[in-house]
DOKE-761540 format. One line per 2 residues: number of its first residue (from 1); their letters; for each residue x, y, z of N, C-alpha, C. Coordinates in nm, 2 decimals. Atoms other than C-alpha are relative to their C-alpha. Layout:
% residues N
NUM = a = X:Y:Z:X:Y:Z:X:Y:Z  ...
% end
This chain:
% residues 86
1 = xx = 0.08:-0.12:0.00:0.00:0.00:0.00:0.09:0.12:0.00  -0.07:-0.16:0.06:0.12:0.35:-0.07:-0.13:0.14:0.03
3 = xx = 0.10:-0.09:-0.06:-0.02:0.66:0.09:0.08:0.14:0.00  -0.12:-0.14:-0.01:0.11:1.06:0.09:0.00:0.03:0.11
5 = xx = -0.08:-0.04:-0.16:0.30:1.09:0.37:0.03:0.13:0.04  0.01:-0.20:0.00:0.37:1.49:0.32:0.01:0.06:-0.11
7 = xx = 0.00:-0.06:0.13:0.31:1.73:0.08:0.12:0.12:0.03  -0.11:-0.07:-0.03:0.63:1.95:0.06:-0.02:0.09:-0.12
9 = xx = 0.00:-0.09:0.11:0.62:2.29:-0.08:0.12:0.08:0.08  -0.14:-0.07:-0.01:0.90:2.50:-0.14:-0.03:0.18:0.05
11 = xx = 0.00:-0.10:-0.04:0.93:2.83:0.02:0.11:0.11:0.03  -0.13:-0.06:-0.02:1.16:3.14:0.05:0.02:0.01:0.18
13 = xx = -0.06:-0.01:-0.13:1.14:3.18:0.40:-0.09:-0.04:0.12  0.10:0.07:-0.07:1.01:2.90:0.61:-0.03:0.07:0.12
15 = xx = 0.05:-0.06:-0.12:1.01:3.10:0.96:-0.15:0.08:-0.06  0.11:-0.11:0.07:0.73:3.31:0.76:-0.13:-0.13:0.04
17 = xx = 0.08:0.13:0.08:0.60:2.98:0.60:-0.07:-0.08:0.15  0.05:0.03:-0.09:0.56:2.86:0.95:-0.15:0.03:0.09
19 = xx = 0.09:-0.04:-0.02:0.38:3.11:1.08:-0.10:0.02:-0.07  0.12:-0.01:0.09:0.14:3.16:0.83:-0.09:-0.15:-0.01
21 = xx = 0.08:0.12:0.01:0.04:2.79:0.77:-0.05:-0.08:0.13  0.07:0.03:-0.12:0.01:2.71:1.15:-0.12:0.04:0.03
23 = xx = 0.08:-0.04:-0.03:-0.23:2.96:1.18:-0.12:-0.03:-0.12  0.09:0.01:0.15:-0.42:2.92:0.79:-0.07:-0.13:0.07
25 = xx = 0.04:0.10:-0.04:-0.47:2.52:0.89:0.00:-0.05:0.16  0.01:0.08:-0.07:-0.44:2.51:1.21:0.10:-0.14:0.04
27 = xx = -0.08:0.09:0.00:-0.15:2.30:1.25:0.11:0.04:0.08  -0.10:-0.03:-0.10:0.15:2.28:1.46:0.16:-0.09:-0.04
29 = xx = -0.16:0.06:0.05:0.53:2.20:1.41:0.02:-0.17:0.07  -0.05:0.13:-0.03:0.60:1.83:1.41:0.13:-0.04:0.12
31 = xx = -0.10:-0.02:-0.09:0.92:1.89:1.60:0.07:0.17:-0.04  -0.04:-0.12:-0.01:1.13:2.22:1.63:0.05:-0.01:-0.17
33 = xx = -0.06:0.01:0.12:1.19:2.34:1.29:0.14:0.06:-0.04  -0.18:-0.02:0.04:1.54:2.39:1.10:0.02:0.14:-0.06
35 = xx = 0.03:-0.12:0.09:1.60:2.71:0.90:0.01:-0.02:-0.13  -0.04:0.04:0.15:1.58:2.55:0.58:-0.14:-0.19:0.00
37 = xx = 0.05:0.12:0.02:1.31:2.28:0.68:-0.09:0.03:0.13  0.05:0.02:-0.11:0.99:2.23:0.88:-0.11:-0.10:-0.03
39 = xx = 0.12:0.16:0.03:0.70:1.94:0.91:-0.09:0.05:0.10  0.15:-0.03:-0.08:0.35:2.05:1.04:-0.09:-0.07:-0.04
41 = xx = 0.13:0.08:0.02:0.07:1.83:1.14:-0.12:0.06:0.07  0.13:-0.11:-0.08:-0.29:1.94:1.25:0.04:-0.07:0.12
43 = xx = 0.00:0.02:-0.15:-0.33:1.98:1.59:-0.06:-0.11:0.07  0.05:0.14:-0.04:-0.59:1.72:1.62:-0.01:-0.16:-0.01
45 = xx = -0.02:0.11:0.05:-0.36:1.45:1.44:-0.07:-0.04:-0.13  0.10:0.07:0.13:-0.61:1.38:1.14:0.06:0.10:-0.09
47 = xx = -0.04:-0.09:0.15:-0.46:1.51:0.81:0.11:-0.03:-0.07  -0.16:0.02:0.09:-0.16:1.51:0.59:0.08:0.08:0.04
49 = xx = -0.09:-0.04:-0.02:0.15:1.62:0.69:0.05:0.10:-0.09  -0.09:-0.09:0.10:0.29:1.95:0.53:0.15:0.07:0.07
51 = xx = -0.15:-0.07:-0.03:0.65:2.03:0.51:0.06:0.09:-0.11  0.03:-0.09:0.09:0.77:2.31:0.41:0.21:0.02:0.00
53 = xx = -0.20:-0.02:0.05:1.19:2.37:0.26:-0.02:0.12:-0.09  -0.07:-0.10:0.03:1.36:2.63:0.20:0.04:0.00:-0.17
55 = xx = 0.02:0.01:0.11:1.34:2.69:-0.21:0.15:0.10:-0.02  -0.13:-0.09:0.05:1.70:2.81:-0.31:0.02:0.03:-0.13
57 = xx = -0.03:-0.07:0.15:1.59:2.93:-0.66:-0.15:0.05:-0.03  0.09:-0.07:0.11:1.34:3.11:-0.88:-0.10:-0.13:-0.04
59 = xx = 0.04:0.07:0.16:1.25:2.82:-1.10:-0.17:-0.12:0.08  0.14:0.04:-0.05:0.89:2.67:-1.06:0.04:-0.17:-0.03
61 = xx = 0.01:0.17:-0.08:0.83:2.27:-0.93:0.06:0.00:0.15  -0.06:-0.02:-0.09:0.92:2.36:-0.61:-0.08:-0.08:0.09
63 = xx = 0.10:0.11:-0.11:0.62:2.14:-0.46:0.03:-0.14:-0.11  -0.03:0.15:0.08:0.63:1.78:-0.47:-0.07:-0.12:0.13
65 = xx = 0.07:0.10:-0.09:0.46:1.45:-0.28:0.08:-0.07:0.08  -0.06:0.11:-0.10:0.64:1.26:0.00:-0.08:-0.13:-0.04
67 = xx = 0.09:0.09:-0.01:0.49:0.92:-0.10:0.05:-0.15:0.09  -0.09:0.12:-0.09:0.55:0.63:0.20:-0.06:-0.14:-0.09
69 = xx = 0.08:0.12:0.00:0.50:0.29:0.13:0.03:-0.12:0.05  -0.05:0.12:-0.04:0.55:-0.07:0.29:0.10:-0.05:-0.06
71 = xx = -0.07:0.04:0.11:0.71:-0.18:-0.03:0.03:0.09:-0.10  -0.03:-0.11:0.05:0.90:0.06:-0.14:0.02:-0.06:-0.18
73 = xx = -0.08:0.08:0.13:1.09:-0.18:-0.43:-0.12:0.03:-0.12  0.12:0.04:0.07:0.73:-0.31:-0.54:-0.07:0.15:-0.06
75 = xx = 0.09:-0.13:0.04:0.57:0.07:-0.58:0.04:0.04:-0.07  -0.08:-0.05:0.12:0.84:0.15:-0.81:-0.03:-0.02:-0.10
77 = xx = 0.03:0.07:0.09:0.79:-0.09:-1.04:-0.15:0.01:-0.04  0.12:-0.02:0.02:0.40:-0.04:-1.01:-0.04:0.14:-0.07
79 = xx = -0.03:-0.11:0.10:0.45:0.32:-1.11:0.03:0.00:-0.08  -0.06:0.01:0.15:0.69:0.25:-1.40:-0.09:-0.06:-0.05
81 = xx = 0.09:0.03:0.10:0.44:0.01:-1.51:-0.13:0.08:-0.07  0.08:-0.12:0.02:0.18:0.29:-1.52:0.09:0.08:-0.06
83 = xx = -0.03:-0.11:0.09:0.38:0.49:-1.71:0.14:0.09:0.04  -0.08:-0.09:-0.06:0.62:0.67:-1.47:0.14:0.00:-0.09
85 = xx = -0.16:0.01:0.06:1.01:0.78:-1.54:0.04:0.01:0.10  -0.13:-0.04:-0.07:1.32:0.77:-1.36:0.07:0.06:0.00
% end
């Protein structure tokens, strides 16, 4: 099984990014954050993890999916077979 473990968007200045999306969703720092990295979950545990990194450029794709899975190997391959690239 395979599930999104965090959605990570890029940001220029996570101390900002912090406070703003704590307060937007209601959510609270997973652990103390880094200056270049933070992981917020809702307060009341139910939801998807957003982490937020420090974006050291201009150029757009700066968000992207954390995806966990049991089987990591096998998800790969399930992907590529759908289409995916490496």
């Amino acid at each position: 099984m395979i599930s999104i473990g965090s959605i990570v968007w890029g940001v220029q200045d996570v101390d900002s990014a912090v406070a703003f999306w704590t307060r937007a969703l209601d959510y609270v720092p997973k652990r103390e954050p880094d200056v270049d990295w933070a992981s917020l979950v809702p307060r009341d545990g139910d939801g998807v993890q957003l982490s937020l990194k420090l974006a050291t450029s201009e150029a757009p794709h700066r968000h992207h999916l954390d995806l966990f899975a049991d089987a990591q190997d096998a998800e790969v391959e399930r992907f590529l077979a759908l289409g995916a690239t490496r």
